[in-house]
N, C-alpha and C positions, 0 to 999 in steps of 0.2 A: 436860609440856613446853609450851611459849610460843613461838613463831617468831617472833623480832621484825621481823626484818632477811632479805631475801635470798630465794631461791628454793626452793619444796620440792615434792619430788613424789609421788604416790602410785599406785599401780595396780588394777586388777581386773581381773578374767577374768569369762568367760561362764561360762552355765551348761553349758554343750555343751563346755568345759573341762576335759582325762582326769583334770585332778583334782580338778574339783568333780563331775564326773559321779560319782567314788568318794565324795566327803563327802555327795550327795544318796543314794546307795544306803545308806550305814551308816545316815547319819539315816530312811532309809526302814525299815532294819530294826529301829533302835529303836520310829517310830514304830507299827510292825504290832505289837510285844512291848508296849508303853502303852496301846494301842488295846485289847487285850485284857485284859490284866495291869499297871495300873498299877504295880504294888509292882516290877514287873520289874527288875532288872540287868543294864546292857547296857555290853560295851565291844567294840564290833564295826570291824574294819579292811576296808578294802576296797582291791582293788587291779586295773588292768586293763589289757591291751594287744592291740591284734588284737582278736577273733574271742572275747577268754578274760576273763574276769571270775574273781577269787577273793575269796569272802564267809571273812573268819576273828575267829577274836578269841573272848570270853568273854559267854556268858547263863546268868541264874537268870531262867528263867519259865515260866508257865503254858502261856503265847500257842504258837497250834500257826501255825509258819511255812511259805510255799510261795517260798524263797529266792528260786530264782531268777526267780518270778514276778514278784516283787517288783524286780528288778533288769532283767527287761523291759520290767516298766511305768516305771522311770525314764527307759530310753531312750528309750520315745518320748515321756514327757512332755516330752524338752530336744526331741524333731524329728527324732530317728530313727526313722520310724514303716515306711520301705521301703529302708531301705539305703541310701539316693541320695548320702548322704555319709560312707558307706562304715563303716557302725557299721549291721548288719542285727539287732534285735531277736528275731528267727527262727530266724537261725543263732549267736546268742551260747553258748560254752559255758562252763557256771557252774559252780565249784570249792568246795564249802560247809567249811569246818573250824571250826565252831561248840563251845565244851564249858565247863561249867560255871564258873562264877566260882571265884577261891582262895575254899576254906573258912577260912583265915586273916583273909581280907581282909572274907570273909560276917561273922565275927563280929563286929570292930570296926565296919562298916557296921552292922547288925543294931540296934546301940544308942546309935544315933547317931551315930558319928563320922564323920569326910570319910573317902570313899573314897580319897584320895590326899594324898598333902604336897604343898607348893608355892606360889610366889606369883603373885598372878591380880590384875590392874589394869583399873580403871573408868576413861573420860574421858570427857568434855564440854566444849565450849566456846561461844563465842556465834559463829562467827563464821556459821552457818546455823541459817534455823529449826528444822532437826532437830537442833539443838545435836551438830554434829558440824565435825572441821575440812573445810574445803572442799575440798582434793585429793581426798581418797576418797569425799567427798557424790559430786561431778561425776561423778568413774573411775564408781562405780556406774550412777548415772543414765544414762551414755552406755550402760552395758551394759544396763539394764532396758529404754531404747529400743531398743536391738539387736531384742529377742527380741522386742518388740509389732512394729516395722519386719519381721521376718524372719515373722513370720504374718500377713500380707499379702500379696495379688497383687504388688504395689510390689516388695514386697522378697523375692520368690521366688529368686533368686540368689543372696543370702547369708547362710550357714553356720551351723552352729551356735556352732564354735569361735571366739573370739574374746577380742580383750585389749584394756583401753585405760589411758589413762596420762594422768594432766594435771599438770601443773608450775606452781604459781601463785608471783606476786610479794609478797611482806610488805614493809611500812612501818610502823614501828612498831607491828608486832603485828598490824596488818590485813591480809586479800588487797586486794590493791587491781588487780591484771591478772592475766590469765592470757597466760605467756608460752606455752606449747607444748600439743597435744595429740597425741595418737597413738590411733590404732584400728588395729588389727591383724583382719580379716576372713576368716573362712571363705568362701570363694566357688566359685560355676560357674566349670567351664572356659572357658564362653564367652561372660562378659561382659568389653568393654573397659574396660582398665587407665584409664581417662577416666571411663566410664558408673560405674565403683565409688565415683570417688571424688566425683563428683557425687553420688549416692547417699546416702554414708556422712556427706557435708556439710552437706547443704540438708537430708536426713530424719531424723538423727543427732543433728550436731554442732551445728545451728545451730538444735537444737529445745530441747535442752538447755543451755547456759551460756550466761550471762548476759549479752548483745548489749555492754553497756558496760564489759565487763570482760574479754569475749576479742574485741573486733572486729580489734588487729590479733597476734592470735596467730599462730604457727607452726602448721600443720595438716600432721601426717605421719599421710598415710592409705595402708595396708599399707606402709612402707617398704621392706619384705624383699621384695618382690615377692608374682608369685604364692603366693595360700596355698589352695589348692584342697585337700589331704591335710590334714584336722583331727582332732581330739579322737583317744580311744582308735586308732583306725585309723592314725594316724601318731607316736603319743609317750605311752608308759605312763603311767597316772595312780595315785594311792595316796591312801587320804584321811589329812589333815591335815595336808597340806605348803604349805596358802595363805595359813596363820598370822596374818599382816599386811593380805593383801585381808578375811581376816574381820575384822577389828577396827578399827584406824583406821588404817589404811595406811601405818604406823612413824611416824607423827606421835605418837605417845604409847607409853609404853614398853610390854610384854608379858611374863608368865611364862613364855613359851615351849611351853605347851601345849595341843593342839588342840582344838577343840570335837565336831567330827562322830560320831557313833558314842557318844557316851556319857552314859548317865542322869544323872537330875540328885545323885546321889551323890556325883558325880566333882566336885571341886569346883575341877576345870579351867575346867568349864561352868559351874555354877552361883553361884559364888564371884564369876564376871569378868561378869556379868549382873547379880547384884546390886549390885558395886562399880560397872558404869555408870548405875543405876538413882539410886544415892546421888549420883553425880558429876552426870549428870544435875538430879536435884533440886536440889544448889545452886545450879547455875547457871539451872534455868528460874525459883529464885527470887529472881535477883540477887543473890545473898550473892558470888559471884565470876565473871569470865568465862570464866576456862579455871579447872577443877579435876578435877585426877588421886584417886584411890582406891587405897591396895595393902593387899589382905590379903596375909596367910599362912597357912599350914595345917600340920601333921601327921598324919600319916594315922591313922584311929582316935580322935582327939580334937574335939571337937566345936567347942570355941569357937576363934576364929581365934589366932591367937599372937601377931600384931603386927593392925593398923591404923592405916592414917597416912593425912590429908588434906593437899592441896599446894593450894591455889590458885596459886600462883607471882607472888603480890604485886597478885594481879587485883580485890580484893574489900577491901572496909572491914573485915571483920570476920579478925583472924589466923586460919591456918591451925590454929593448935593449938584454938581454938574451934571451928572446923568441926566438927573431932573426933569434940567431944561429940556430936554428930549420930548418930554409926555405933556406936550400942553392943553391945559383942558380942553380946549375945542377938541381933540383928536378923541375926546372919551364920552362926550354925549351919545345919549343912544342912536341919535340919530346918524351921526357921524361913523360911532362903530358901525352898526347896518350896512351900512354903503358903502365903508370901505371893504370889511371882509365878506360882503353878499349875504346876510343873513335871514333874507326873505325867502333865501330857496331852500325846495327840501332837500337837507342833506346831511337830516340830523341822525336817522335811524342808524344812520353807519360810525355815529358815534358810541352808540349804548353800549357798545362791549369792545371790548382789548384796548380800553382809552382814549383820552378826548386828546392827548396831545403825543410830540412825536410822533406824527405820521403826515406824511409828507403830503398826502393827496385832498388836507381840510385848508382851508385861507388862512387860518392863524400861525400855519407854519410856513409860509408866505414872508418873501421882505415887505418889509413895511416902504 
């Protein structure tokens, strides 16, 4: 996709988010099963509301797990470390229904095929140096300051939970303003409606975007008023229901399938990593500005079934040349695995502020 003209927006949540807090627990559990058991097989859901936490879904592993330990230690790694925002690590009670993978599914995995059918899309584009489109660069960022803001004396008053949204302008295919931003804030009862949004602006919003490109934006800090009642403790959470905040924020299309909770077999995950790995490389190597990636899959066969490259008219060289770039051998699972290391745990640190743009995961890596 290409934005040439006109307004688009994107969003993200926090990580203190009831449904990233469930996408960082599954990926927590895959990680403990990799950490021990590379060869592991994981498709673990997680879901939570109240006081209750429920770990479910399918493993083939070695790895000896302490569930809900591990689903304590995320709480307080978002900042639930004493209840204060009303998600108490101490008194959480964990619901485990863990049971082996299909044997059906063990065998066609087993020799190589994708654990699953489907189609999984790569993007990139130039308009940030993380070669990612700008609405959901920004939505992130503002979240990633949240949480360094919110482990400070500073920013003792707010929350874990949290959303933000930014709305940029295109002209001819460039951002060129950002028209609107929104933060949405977990907060103390008793900071003034003023003091937040001082706060959320001067330590936030005006540390993050770009002075010449939001000076006169529209700034909606908590809109809905008070939000002191966040995360699990106020609104159930499930993982893989953020689809879009992990990916590019519906500024590029998606297979519709989540990433949290599952090995790199599942070529939900590893398929839509690699295809941004590939999108990516053309564009860091100026062959095109925006270019999209779609595989396909069937479950149990190994080589992809389609491949297609788009530049969208952005690049000297046609998109059917691109092509030749992605050749199947490079997209079996087996192949992604071991090119971008996908046996190790390194997932947990994906479930919040995005799976791409960030320099420190392999898929943002030259190929």
């Amino acid at each position: 996709m290409l934005v040439r003209e006109g307004a688009f927006t994107s969003e993200s949540v926090s990580d203190g988010h009831p449904d990233k807090f469930c996408d960082q627990v599954s990926d927590a559990v895959l990680d403990a099963c990799l950490a021990q058991d590379p060869a592991s097989r994981v498709a673990a859901e997680s879901a939570a509301k109240g006081n209750r936490v429920w770990v479910f879904g399918e493993i083939t592993t070695r790895a000896r797990l302490d569930v809900p330990a591990l689903v304590r230690e995320v709480a307080r790694g978002i900042g639930h470390a004493d209840g204060r925002w009303g998600f108490d690590p101490a008194a959480l009670q964990v619901d485990v229904g863990l049971t082996l993978q299909s044997p059906e599914i063990q065998a066609k995995v087993d020799t190589g095929g994708a654990g699953d059918q489907g189609m999984m899309f790569g993007y990139a584009c130039d308009e940030t140096p993380a070669l990612m489109p700008a609405p959901i660069l920004w939505a992130h960022t503002l979240l990633r300051e949240h949480k360094r803001l919110r482990a400070t004396p500073e920013g003792a008053a707010i929350g874990p939970d949290a959303k933000s949204q930014v709305t940029v302008e295109y002209r001819d295919g460039k951002p060129v303003r950002v028209l609107a931003v929104v933060v949405s804030t977990q907060h103390a009862p008793d900071i003034a409606p003023g003091a937040l949004r001082e706060l959320v602006v001067e330590q936030i919003v005006r540390k993050v975007l770009p002075q010449a490109l939001a000076d006169n934006a529209a700034l909606h800090i908590n809109p809905g008023g008070p939000f002191v009642h966040g995360g699990p403790a106020a609104d159930a959470g499930l993982t893989g229901r953020k689809i879009m905040v992990d990916t590019y924020g519906g500024y590029a299309r998606h297979g519709g399938g989540g990433f949290s909770g599952k090995d790199p077999t599942k070529v939900d995950r590893s398929a839509a990593y690699a295809a941004r790995q590939l999108a990516r490389e053309i564009v860091a190597r100026r062959l095109a500005r925006h270019c999209e990636v779609r595989l396909a899959y069937a479950i149990g066969v190994a080589q992809p079934l389609a491949i297609h490259v788009d530049s969208f008219g952005t690049g000297d060289i046609p998109s059917a040349e691109l092509a030749r770039l992605a050749a199947p051998a490079l997209f079996t699972p087996a192949a992604m695995i071991a090119r971008l290391g996908l046996r190790a745990p390194i997932y947990r640190r994906t479930a919040a502020f995005g799976h791409f743009g960030r320099p420190d995961f392999p898929w943002e890596q030259q190929m």
